[in-house]
Every structure is written in structure tokens, then in C-alpha cells.
N, C-alpha and C positions, 0 to 999 in steps of 0.2 A: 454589555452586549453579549448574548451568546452564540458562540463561534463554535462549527463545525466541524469535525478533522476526519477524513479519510486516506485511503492510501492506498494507491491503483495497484500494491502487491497483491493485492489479491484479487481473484477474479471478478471479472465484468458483474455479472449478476450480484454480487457482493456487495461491489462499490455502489451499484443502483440502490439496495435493499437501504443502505446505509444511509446513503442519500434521503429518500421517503424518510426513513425514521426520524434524521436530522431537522430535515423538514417539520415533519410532524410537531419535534418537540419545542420547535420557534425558533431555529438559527435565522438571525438575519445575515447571516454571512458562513458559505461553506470551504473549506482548505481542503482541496483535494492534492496530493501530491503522488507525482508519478514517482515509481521505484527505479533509484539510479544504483547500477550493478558495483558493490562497493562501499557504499556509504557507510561512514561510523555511524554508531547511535548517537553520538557525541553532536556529529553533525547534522543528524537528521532533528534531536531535539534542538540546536538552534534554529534552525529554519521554521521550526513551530515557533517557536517563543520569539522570533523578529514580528512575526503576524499578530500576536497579540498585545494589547495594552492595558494599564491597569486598569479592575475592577470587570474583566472582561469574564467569561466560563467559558472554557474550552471543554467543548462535549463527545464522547466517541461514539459509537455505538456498543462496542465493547473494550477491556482494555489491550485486548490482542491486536489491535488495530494499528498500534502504537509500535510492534514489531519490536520491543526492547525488551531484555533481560528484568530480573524482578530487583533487585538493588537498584539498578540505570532508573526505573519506571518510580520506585520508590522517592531517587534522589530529585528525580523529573517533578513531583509532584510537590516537596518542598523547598524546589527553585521557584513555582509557582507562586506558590503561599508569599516566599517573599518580595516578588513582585506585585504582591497583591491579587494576583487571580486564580479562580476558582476553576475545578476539575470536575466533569460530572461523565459518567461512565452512566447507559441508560440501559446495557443486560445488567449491570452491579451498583445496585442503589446504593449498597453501602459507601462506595467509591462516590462522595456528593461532599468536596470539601466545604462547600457554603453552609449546608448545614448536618455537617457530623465533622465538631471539629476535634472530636474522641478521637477519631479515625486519626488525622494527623499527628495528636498526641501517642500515637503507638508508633505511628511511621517515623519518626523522630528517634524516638527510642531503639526503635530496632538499627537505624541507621546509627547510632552512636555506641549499640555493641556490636557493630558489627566494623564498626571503627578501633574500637579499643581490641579486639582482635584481630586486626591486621598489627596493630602497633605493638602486638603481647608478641606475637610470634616473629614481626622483623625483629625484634628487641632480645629474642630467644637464639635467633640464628645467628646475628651479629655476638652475640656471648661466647656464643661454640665455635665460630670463625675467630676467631682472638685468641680461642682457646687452642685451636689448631695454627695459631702464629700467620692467620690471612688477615691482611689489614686493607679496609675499604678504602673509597675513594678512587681517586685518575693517580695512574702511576706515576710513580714521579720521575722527571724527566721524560714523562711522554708530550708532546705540543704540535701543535699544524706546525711540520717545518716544513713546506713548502710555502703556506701564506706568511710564516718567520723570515724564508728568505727573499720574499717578494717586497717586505714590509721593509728588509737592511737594503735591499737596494734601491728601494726609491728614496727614504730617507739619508744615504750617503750620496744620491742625485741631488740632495736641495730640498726634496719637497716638504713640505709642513707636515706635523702628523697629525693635522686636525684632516686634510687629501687625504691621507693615507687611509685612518679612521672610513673616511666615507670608499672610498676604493673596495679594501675589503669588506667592507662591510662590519666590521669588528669596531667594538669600545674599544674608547681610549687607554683603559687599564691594561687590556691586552695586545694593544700595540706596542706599549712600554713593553711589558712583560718579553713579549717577542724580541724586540730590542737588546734587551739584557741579555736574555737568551744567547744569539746572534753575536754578542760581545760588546753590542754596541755599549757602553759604559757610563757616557754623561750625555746622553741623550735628556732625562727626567731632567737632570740640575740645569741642559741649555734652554728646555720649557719652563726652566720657573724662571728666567731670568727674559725669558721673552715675554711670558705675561707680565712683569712689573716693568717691562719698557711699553705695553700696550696699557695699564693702566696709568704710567706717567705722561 
């Protein structure tokens, strides 16, 4: 089925013109979406991609329509592909993944150097920060202690840390962790000896 997409960022006569065109070229179905003040592109391409299903064409009038960056539009294009549905852009014929599936075969490419070039240069920076004696990751001994001491005091109350878990919000690894933290000491060794009385 081909499916229509517009986007009421831009002006009224715009959206109409877009409309007609879409029309024209046989959408049985149009997506117009209004501009919320804000919106990732992140978000705004799920909201497209919940609308479609496999084997569908999503068609624009042009690709500017779509309001994303050129990598976001790139990677947009072969999240498609692997759902199975096709992209058709009707000011850029070339933009027709159904049938120029060349096109894709660049898109791919370009998106994997331009992958291996984020990962040359993290790889570059992290060298020279090692070299300059700064070492990544979360400092150590830094941790939520106020949800640390929220966690030792309901667990010296009684409560199970499977509550607790769900209270904060937090895994189980880092309720323990908290725990230790905190001083609590044989909290882990009185959960293992509580599960093997729940399994007996």
C-alpha cells in the first residue's frame, strides 16, 4: 500500500500542494502530522514507522518534508529497508528504494564510514586521555546515596529486597551493590539462603 506523509511544519498551501501530489500519485492512505514544539527526530521518525507495515511505500513529496538531518534521513531509510518497506521521494526519483536498490547500496556504505569514523576518533581521544593520566567511566565511589540510604533503611525495617527493587525502581544488582555500599555486609549471603528455602 502506498502511504503518504506530510508535516503541517510548514505552511498551509504547502501541506495542500503536497496533498494533491500524494493524491495524484495513488496514496490510499495520507499521514499528515502536526509540528509538536520540541520533538526529537528520534521521535518524530517513530511516529512514522508505527503507521506503516511491511511491504508498505512511504511516499513524500520531497525529502525535506521529513524535517531531519542527512545521516538521521540516511539511517531513517535503512531502518525501512529492514522492515521491509519502501521509500519514494516524487521531487527525487532517485530516492525510489523499490526500484534503485543501487541507491541503498551507497546508503549503507556511507553510513558505515561514517561509523568507523566516529569509532577512529573516540579511539583517538580516549589514547590521548590515558596519555594525559584521565581514565573514563563513573568515578569511583560515586553512587545515588540518597536512594543507598533509602534502600539500608527499609531493608534493616524487614522489607524483602525483591520491595525494595520495585520501590526504587532499580535492579536487583544495584540494590545489593547499594547495600554494601551502606555497610550492609551479608545481605547477598541472607538472599541466597532465602532462595534455597523458597526452592525447598
Amino acid at each position: 500500500m502506498k502511504i503518504g506523509f506530510t508535516y503541517s511544519y510548514f505552511k498551509d498551501g504547502e501541506v495542500e500542494n503536497d496533498i494533491i501530489a500524494l493524491q495524484k500519485e495513488g496514496c490510499e492512505k495520507i499521514i499528515q502530522f502536526n509540528y509538536i514544539k520540541g520533538e526529537r527526530e528520534r521521535s518524530l521518525l517513530e511516529r512514522i514507522k508505527d503507521s506503516l507495515y511491511r511491504d508498505d511505500t512511504l511516499v513524500v513529496y520531497s525529502n525535506d518534508r521529513l524535517g531531519i538531518q542527512v545521516v538521521n534521513f540516511i539511517r531513517f531509510l535503512l531502518e525501512l529497508e529492514g522492515m521491509g518497506i519502501h521509500y519514494k521521494s516524487l521531487s527525487e526519483p532517485c530516492f525510489n528504494t523499490e526500484t534503485n536498490r543501487q541507491f541503498l547500496v551507497i546508503c549503507r556504505n556511507f553510513i558505515d564510514m561514517k561509523d568507523s569514523v566516529y569509532l577512529r576518533d573516540t579511539r583517538v581521544g580516549l589514547a590521548k586521555a590515558k596519555l594525559k593520566g584521565v581514565v573514563g567511566g563513573r568515578i569511583k565511589g560515586n553512587y545515588d546515596k540518597v536512594a543507598a540510604r533509602k534502600a539500608k533503611n527499609m531493608y534493616l525495617k524487614g522489607i524483602e529486597v525483591e520491595k525494595i527493587v520495585k520501590i526504587l525502581n532499580k535492579s536487583r544488582a544495584t540494590i545489593y551493590r547499594y547495600l554494601n555500599r551502606e555497610g550492609v555486609t551479608n545481605c547477598y549471603r541472607k538472599s541466597i539462603l532465602i532462595d534455597q528455602k523458597k526452592d525447598e
